[in-house]
N, C-alpha and C positions, 0 to 999 in steps of 0.2 A: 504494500500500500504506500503511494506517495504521501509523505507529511507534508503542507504547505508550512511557511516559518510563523501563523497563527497556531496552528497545532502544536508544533514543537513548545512554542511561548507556551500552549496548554496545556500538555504533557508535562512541562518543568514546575508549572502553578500546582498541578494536580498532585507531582511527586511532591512537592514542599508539605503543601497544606489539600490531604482529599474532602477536609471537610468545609473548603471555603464555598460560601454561597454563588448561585450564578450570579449574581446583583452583584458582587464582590470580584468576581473572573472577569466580568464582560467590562467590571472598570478598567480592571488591568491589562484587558485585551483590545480595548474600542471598538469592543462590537456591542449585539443586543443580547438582552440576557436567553433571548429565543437562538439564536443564532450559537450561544454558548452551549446550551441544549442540545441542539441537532450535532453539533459537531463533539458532542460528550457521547452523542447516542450510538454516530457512526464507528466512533471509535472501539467503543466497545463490540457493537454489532461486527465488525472487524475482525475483533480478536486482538488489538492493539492493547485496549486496555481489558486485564484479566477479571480483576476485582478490584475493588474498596476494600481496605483491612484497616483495623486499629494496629498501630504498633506499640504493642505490650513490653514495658522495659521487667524484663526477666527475674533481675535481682530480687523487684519490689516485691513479686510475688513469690521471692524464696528458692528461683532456680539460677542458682550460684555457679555451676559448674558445665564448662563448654566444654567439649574434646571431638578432634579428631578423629575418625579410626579407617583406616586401609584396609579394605578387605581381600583378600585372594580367595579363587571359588574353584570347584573343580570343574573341567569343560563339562558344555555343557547346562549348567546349574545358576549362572547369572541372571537368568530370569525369576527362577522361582526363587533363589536369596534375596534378591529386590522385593520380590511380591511379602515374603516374610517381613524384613525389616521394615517395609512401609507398616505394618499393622502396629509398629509403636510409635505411639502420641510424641517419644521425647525425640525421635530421629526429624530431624529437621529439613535436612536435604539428603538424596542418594543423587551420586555421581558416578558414572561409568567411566572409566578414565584407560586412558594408556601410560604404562610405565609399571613400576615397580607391581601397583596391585591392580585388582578389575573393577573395585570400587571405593570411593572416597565417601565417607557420610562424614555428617556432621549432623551432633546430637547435644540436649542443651538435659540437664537434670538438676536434682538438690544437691547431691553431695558422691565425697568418693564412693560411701556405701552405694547406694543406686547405681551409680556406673560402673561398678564391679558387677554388680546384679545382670546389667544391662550386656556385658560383657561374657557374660559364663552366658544368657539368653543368644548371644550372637553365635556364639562359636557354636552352641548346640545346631545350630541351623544347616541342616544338611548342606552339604554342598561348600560350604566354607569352609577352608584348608589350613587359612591363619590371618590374623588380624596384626598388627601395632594401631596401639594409641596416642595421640598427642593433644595431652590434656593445655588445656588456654589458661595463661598465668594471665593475661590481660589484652584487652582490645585494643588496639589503637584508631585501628577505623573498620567498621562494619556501615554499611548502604543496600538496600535494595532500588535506591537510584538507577536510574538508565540512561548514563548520559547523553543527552539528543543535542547539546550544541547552546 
């Protein structure tokens, strides 16, 4: 889909703040607040934009502990270890990757106990041959921004 440089401008509004009003956009667009509408509707109808989310700061609610883990699968089995791993709430992202392993996730919980839990859970998963973990001492910048310019 072509963005014109109104939609990119709305794209970046949208990733800032999703909960800004159209009355609010369309100031900062110079357009009408109809006109902010139709091109919020297209976008989505697109598939450009996915969803609307709140972004929940993790901590607040007591999930303290970020890590890494690499997965290696046996051939084969990279689909159904995917299908497993996604039915946990704390796996955050699953990643198919090239290099060392065949998948990267990233998983967010309370504490080391849970991530050990989480751990002895993964390895039982058929098809998974060996994992490393790399637990997050600290963020320095996480985004789900999409830089459009």
């Amino acid at each position: 889909m072509e963005l014109d440089p109104t939609d990119v401008k709305l794209l970046n509004l949208l990733q800032a703040d999703a909960k800004a009003s159209y009355a609010q956009l369309a100031r900062r667009l110079d357009i009408s607040s109809s006109g902010v509408h139709k091109r919020i509707k297209r976008l989505v109808d697109a598939g450009v934009i996915k969803k609307f989310a709140a972004v929940v700061d993790p901590s607040v609610v007591g999930k303290k502990l970020k890590a890494f883990i690499g997965i290696s699968t046996a051939p084969g089995t990279c689909g159904e270890v995917i299908a497993q791993l996604g039915k946990h709430p704390e796996v955050l992202e699953i990643h198919e990757v090239a290099g060392e392993h065949d998948l990267f996730v990233k998983l967010i919980t309370e504490d080391t106990l849970r991530l050990n839990e989480l751990l002895h859970e993964i390895d039982s998963i058929p098809g998974v041959s060996s994992t490393r973990t790399l637990v997050v001492l600290k963020t320095e910048k996480e985004t789900g921004s999409i830089p459009l310019g």
